[in-house]
C-alpha positions as CSV (number, residue, x, y, z in Angstrom):
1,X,-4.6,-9.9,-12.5
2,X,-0.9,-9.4,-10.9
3,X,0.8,-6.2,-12.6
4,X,4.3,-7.2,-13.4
5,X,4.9,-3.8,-11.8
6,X,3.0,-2.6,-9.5
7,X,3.5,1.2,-10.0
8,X,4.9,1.4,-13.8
9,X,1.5,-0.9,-14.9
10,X,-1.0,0.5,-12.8
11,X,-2.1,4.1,-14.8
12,X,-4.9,4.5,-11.9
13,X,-2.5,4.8,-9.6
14,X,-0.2,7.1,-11.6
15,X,-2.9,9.7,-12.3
16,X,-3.5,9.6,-8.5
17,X,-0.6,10.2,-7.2
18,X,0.2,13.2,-10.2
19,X,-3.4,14.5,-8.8
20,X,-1.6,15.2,-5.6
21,X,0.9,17.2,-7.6
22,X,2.0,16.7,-11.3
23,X,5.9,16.3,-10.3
24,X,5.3,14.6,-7.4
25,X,3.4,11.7,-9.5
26,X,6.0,12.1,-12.1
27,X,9.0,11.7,-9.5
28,X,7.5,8.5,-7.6
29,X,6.4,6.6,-10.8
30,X,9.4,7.0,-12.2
31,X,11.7,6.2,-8.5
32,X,9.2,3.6,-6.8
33,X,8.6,2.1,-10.1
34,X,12.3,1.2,-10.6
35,X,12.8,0.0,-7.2
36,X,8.8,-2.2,-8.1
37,X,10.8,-3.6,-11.0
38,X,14.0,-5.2,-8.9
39,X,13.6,-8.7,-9.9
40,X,14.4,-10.5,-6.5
41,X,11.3,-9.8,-4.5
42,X,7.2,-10.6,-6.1
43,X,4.8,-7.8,-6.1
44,X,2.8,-8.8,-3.4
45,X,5.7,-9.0,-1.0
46,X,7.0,-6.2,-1.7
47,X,3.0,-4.4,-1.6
48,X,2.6,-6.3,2.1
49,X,6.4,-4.7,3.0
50,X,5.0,-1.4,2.0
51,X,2.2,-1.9,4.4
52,X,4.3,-2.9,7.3
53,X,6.3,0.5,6.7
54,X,3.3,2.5,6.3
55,X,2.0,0.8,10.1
56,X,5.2,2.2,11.2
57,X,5.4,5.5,10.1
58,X,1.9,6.4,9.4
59,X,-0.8,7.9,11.3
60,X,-3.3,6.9,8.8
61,X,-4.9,10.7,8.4
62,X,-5.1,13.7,5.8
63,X,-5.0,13.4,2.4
64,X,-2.2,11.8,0.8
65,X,-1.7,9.3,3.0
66,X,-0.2,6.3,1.2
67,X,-1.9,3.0,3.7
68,X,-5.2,2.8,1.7
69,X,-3.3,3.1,-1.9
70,X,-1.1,0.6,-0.6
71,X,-3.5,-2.1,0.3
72,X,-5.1,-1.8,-2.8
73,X,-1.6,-2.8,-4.3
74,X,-1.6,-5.7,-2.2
75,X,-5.2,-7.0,-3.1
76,X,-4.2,-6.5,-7.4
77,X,-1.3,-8.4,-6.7
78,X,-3.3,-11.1,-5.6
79,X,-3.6,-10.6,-1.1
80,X,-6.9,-11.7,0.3
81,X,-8.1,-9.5,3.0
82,X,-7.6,-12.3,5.5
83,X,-3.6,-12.0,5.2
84,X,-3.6,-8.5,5.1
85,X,-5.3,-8.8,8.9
86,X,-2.9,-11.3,9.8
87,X,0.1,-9.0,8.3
88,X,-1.7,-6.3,10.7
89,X,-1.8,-8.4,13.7
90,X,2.1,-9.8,13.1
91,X,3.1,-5.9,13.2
92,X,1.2,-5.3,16.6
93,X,4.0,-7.3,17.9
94,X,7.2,-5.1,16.3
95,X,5.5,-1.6,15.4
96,X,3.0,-1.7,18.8
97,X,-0.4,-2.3,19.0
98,X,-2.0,1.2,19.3
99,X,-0.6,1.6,15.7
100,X,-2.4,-1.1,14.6
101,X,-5.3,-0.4,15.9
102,X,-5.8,2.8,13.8
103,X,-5.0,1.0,10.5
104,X,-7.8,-1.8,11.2
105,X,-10.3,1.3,11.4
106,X,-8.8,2.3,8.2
107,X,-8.5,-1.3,6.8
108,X,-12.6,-1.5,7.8
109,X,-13.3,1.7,6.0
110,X,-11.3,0.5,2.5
111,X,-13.3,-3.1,2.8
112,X,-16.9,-0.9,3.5
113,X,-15.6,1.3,0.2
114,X,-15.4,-1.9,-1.7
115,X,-18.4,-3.5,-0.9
């Protein structure tokens, strides 16, 4: 089921990103969930334009790193797997291919983790 928000109504994801560091999680839930809750754009666009930002400015290592949280808010809000790979392959075109490349390894390790 779609969260109306996709950071204020998701508690899993709050305690995860306080376990990084209490103010931290505090700080985000409280700034990303505001901008989540701007009534123009629907959760799952807004979780697949997270994506394409993360393929852009992301190396996909180290703890912390926000791709795999990400694309588990796209798949609650309702993305199958096959448009997140076509949202990866779209950005090989503007972020470059080499980037890409790295998040379909990680993309391959979140689908393994689920299966």
């Amino acid at each position: 089921m779609a969260y109306k928000n996709a950071v204020l109504d998701d508690k899993e994801l709050q305690e995860n990103l306080k376990s990084i560091n209490p103010k931290f999680g505090d700080f985000v839930t409280r700034v990303a969930g505001e901008a989540w809750g701007l009534p123009l754009i629907d959760q799952k666009t807004k979780a697949f334009i997270t994506i394409a930002v993360d393929i852009v400015n992301q190396d996909h290592t180290g703890p912390g790193n926000p791709f795999g949280s990400h694309v588990n808010m796209a798949l609650k809000q309702g993305a199958t797997r096959e448009e997140i790979e076509e949202l990866l392959l779209f950005m090989c075109v503007y972020a470059g291919f080499n980037k890409v490349a790295g998040c379909f390894g990680t993309l391959n390790e979140i689908w393994d983790s689920l299966s």
